[in-house]
Structures are given as C-alpha cells and as structure tokens.
N, C-alpha and C positions, 0 to 999 in steps of 0.2 A: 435768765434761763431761756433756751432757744426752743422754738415750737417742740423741733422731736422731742425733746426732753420733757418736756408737757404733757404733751401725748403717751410716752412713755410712760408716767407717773400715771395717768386717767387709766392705762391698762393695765397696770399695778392693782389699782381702784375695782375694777373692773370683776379683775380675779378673783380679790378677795367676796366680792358679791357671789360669782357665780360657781366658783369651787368650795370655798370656807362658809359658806351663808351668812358673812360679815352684815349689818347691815348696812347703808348705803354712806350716812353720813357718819358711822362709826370708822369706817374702809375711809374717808377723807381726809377726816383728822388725823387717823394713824401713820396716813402715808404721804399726805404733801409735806416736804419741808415748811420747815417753822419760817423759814428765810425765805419763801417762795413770795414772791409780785403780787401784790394783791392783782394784777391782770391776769399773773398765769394761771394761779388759783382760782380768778374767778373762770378762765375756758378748761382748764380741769373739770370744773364742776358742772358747769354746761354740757363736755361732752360727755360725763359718765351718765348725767338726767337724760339726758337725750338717746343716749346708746339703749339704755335702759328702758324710757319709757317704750322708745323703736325696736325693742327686741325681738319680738316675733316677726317684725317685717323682716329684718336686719337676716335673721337667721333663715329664710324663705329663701331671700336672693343667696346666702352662700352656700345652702342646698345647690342652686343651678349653678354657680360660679366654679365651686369646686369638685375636683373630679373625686376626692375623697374625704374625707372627713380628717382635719390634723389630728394630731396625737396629743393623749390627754397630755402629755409636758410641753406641747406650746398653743394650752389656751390661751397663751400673753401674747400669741401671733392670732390667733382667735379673734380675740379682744382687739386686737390692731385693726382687725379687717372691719370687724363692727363699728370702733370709730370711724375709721375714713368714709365707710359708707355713709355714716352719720353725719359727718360732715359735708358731704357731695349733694343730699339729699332736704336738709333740714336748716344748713349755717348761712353765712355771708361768705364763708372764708374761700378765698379764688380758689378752682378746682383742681391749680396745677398744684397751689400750695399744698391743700389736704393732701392729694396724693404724695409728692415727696415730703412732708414733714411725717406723714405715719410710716412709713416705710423707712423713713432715716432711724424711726424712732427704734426701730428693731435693733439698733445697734446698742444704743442703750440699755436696751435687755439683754445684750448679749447672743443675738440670735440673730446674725451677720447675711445666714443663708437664706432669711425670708425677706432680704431686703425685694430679689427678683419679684417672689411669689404678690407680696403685696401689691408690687406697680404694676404687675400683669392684671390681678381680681379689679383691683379700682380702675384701671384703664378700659379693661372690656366694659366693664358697669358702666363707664360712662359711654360706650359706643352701643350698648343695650340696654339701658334705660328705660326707653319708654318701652319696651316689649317687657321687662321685668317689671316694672310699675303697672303696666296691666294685669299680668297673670296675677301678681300679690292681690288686687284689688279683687280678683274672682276667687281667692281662698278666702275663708272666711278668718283663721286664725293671723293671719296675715295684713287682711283689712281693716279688723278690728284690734290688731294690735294688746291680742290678749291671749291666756291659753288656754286651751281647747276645753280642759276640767271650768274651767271658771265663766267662759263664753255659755256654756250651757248651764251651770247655775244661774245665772242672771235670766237665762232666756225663761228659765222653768218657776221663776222666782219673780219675775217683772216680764212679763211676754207683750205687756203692753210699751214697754219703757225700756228695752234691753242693750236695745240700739244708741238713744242718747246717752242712756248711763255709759254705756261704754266709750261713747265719744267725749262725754266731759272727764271721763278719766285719763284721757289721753290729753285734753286740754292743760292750760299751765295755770296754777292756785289765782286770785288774788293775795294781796297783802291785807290781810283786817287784822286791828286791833281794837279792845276794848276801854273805853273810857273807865278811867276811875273815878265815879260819883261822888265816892267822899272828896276830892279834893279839886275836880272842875269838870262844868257841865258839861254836855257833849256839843253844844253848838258854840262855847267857849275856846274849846279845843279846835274845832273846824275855823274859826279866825284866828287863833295862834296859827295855823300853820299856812292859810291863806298869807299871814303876812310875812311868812319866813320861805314865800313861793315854795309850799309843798298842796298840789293837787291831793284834795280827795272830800270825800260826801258822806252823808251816815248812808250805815245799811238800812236793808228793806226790813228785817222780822227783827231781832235784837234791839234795843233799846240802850244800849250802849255799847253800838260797833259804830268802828268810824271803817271806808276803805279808800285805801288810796289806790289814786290812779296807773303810781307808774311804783316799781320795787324802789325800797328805799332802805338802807343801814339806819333804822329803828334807835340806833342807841346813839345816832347822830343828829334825831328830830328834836325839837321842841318838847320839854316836859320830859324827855323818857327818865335822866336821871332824876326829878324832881316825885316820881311817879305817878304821872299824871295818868299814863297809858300802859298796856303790856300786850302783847301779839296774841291773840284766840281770833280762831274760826267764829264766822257767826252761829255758827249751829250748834257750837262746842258750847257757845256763848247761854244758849238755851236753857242750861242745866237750871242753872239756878235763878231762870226766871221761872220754872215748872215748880219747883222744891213748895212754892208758897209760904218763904220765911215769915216768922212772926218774932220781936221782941221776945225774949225769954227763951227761947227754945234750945233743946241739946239738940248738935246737928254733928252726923259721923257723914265722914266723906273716904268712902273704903276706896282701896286703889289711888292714894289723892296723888303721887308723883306725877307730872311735876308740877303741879301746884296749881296753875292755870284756874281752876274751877274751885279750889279752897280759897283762893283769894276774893273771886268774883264773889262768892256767898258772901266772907267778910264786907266787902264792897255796899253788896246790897243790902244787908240788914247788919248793920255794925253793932246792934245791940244783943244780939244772942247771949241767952249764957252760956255757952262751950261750944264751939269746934273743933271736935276731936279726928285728924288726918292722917290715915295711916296707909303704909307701903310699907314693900316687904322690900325692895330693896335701897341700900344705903348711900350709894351716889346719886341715883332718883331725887330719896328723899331729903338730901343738901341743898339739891335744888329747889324743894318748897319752901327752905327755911331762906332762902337767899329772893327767893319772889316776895317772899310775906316782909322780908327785913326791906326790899326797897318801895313797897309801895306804906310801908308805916301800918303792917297789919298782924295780929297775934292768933293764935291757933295751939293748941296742944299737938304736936307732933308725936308718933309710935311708927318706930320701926320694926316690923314684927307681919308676919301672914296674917292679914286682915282674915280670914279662914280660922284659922287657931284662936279663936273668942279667948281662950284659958290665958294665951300668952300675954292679952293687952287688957283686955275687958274689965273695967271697974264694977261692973257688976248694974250699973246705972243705964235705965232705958233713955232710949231717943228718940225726939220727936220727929224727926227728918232724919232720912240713911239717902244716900248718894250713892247707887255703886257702878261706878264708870265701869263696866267688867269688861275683864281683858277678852279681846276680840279678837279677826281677824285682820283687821284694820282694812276691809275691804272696799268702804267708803273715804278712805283718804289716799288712794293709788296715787291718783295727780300730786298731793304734794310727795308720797313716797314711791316713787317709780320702780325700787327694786322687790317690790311686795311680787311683784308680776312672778318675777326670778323666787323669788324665797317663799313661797308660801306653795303647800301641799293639799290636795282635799282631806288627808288623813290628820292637818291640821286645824282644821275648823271643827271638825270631830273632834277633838282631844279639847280644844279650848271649851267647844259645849258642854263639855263633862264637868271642866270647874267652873261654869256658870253656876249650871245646876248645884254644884257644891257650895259656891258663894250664896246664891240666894236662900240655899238652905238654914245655912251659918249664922248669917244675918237678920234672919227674918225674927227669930226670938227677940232678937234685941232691938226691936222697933215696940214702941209703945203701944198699945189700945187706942187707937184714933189716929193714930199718927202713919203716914206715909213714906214709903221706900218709892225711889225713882230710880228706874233700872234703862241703863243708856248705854250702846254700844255707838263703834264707829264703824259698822258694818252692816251691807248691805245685804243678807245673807240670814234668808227666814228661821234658815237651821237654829241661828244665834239669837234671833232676835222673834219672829211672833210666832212663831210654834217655841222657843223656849218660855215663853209667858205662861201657853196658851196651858205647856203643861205645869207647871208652878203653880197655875189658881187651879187644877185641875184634882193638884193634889193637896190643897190648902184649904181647908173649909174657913178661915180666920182671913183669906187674903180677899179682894174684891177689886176689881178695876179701877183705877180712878181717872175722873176724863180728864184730856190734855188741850188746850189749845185746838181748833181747828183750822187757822189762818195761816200756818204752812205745814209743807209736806203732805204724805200720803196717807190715808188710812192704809193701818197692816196690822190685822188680827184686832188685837187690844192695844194699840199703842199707834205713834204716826212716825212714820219712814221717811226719813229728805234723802233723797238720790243726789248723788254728786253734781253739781252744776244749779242744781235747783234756786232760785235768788241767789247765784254766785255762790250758795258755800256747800260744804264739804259733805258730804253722804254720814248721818247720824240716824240711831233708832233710838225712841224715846218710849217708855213704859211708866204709867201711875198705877202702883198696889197700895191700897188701903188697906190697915187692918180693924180688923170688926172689933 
C-alpha cells in the first residue's frame, strides 16, 4: 500500500472519530484492510494517536492557515490537513514526504480539488512555523492540548496539579502487565524475559506489575500464551489489592468486562467461594470468558445490567462488591486520545447520574461487615469524591473505609492517582463499609 493511501485510510479513521463519535480503536479496526502491512497499519495508527492527541493544537494553526472553514462534506480534507500537520510537527517522516503523500492522498478519497489546497496550508506551515508554534503556546487550549470545558475542570479540581496532569495526558502510556501469582513469581518472570532480551523492571505501587521498557506485541513475549502475564495499568492493578480478599468469601465484581480486574482477584486469592462477574454487555463479556479461559481461572459469569439486581441476583449477600463504575474515562486520555474529541461536560453529568444509581442498587447486596470499593478511571471530583461524599451522606449503614496511603492523593474519602503519577494511569479509589 503506497503512503497516500495510508494516509487516506488514517483520514477515514479520523472521520469516523470526529463526525460519527466512533471510538478510536473501534474506527481502526473497521477501517484498515485486513490485508494491510503490518507497517502501514502500524503509521495508520500513529497518525490517527497523534492527530488526535494534537488536536487542539492542530486545529489553532488551521484557524490562521485557512481563510475559511471547509465544508461539513470534506472533513476527509479536514482530517488531511490535521495529519500532515501531524506529521511536519511530531514524526521523523521527511517534510517533502508528508507533504505530498497527504495531498496525493486526496485522491484516494476522491477529492482530486484539494490536492492544491493541501500543498499550499502544509507549505506556508512550514515557512510559518515558528511564528505559529509561538502564538499556539500563548493560547492556553492550544498549549495544553486539551478543551477549553475540561482545561477548566481540572484547574478547579486540582489547581495545584492541573498543569502536569494535563502534560502526562498528552504524554505516550507505558506498557505494564500484571504477573500471574498463581502460576510464576514476578521476579521469575523479569529473568524470563531478561533472557529472551526483553527490557523491563517491576513497578513502583503494584505487587505484581512488571513494565517494560520499550512497546512490545504482548502475545509474542514469553509466557503470554502459557498465562503467565496479561496487560493492566498499575493503577487498574490496585483494585484488588484494596478488596482485602479472604479465603471463603462471595466476591461481585459489577461492570467486570473485560475482565482484566476479575481475573486479578481470582489471581490473588484463588480460594474464594464465588466470583460472581457481571456486564451488561455481550461482546465485552466474551472477552472475560476468554481472559479467565487463558490464564486457567473460573468465575460465574451474568450478562445482564448489573443495576437490575431482579434480572441476575440469587438473592445471596457479598462479602466484597467491586464496582468499576462506568466513568468518564478522563484519567486514561494518554492511552485514549480520542476522549479529548468524544467526551461532552453534559457527559460526565449523565454518567454521575448512574453512579449514583449503581451505588444505590448494590449497596443492599453487600453483607453487614463487608466492603464495597468504589473505583473510577477519572479524574473528575464530580465522579469521584463529592459522589462518595454524597452516598455516605445519604447512608447511615455506609462508613469510610481507609485505603493505603503510599500512593496517589488524598480526595475527599478516597485517594486520587493523576495520570503520570509512578507512571500509571489516572484512577479514584473509594472504601465503604457497611455497619
């Protein structure tokens, strides 16, 4: 496949982000050919991360570049211009090359007349660069590479810390994966792959995160297919060293898709009597049955609105509830770049609404003694410690319970890790006990 055509496809990509609210790596899969290079596929996928994460810069400079704004039927010329800029700005790729391979690529789309338009915006770019690289850097939505609605929650939200959060969200992930305890230790695993020359070190907070140095195809390392390891965040990682498993105990893991955090519990206390994991929806939760079949682990699976107790509920209390509640996903930017593009404030409102509803739902069906951990991937007090603050507010049966103090922030009742923090991903962590 020839550059343009690459590029073509990335704008494709692109589209379905910013017109259809596709998400990002949903828009990847649907649209590269199955036949495509694993090299083309892999600058596809670079330049849509990168267009994406750089979108508010991207779209500063073609405020000044263009004399009007294209027409809603050639955001694919849109989308052109943001790649190439992306690439002049951010790549290795020679600067004659970006410019004619996004410009050829118009032809590919069918859209023959913006070949001019493109070589003209990328060529002045390049003759006004450092004068457009300045003013970006005195806007602030531009600087910060974020938008305007969400630069100011952060500021009013972390006013002390609003600044690097926003810089490690522009930052690129590491790779961590979680050791599998049952089946080999974690500094057993760090010489496995010492000796198959793959770099990498345990984390800092987690007790079974290994990170490696350099990105690596996971299902080509040592152990993956033996299930030795499987990919989580260190922070993700948390969950259930917080739960405080015990031999014996019924453990609900609400929201479990996809699986990631149902497995780890298995992992760490393999003697439970029941893990019960439920997701409402049905491709999700094939993918928990497909984590739990290769690491050799079992779980009672429900597909069904973790909310609707009547449709799943045996009627049997738990001594541990998990509820990963669905969020805003504002603490995992960096590895989803098109959050920036897809996500509304009228969004984080609507998702607090079924917080509140989840934690209502669930809370009966937690035991006398027994604890609910309540974990968002968002950075966003709305979600996370004013939704606590009001729950025990209106609970006389719920009570705090303390977490860890050795990472993250105090926030409210619960501890906040901001994106970048020991390398991992922006989580909020809450302990409710009940009396």
């Amino acid at each position: 496949m020839s550059g343009a055509a690459s590029r073509a496809v990335a704008a494709q990509v692109l589209l379905a982000v910013l017109r259809d609210n596709v998400h990002l790596n949903t828009a990847l899969k649907q649209l590269r050919p199955a036949n495509m290079a694993a090299r083309d596929a892999a600058l596809v996928q670079e330049l849509c991360y990168g267009a994406l994460r750089y979108r508010p810069r991207l779209e500063f400079w073609l405020t000044h570049l263009l004399k009007q704004p294209l027409k809603a039927a050639d955001l694919d010329v849109h989308a052109l211009l943001m790649l190439g800029l992306y690439q002049l700005v951010a790549m290795r790729v020679p600067a004659h090359a970006a410019v004619k391979e996004t410009a050829q690529a118009c032809r590919n789309l069918g859209k023959s007349w913006a070949v001019k338009l493109i070589n003209a915006i990328l060529r002045r770019f390049q003759r006004e660069q450092t004068a457009l690289e300045a003013a970006a850097d005195q806007d602030e939505t531009a600087c910060y590479m974020h938008p305007r609605w969400f630069i100011e929650r952060v500021q009013q939200d972390w006013p002390q810390h609003w600044q690097e959060l926003l810089q490690a969200n522009n930052a690129r992930p590491p790779l961590c994966l979680r050791v599998n305890r049952r089946l080999i230790a974690r500094d057993a695993l760090l010489e496995t792959f010492a000796a198959a020359g793959v770099e990498a070190r345990a984390g800092e907070v987690s007790e079974d995160a290994v990170i490696l140095e350099k990105p690596a195809d996971v299902e080509s390392l040592p152990g993956f297919a033996a299930g030795h390891f499987s990919v989580q965040d260190e922070a993700a990682q948390l969950a259930a060293m917080c739960l405080d498993l015990k031999a014996g105990m019924r453990v609900l893991d609400a929201c479990a898709a996809p699986g990631g955090k149902t497995a780890h519990i298995l992992e760490r206390c393999p003697d439970l009597a029941e893990l019960v994991a439920v997701d409402s929806d049905p491709g999700r939760s094939q993918r928990i049955h497909v984590t739990l079949e290769r690491l050799g682990l079992q779980a009672t699976l429900r597909i069904a609105d973790v909310g609707d107790t009547d449709a799943w509920w045996d009627g049997r209390l738990f001594d541990r509830i998990l509820l990963d509640a669905p969020c805003s996903a504002t603490g995992v930017i960096r590895r989803h770049p098109d959050i920036k593009s897809r996500r509304r404030p009228r969004d984080v409102s609507k998702v607090a609404e079924l917080q509140v509803e989840l934690l209502a739902a669930l809370w009966p069906l937690l035991a006398p003694g027994g604890n609910l951990l309540y974990v968002t991937c968002s950075v966003l007090a709305e979600e996370n410690a004013r939704q606590i603050d009001r729950f025990l507010a209106a609970n006389d049966t719920a009570r705090a319970a303390a977490l860890p103090d050795s990472w993250g922030l105090p926030a409210g009742r619960g501890r906040q890790i901001l994106p970048g923090q020991s390398g991992m991903d922006g989580f909020y962590y809450a302990g409710l006990s009940k009396t």
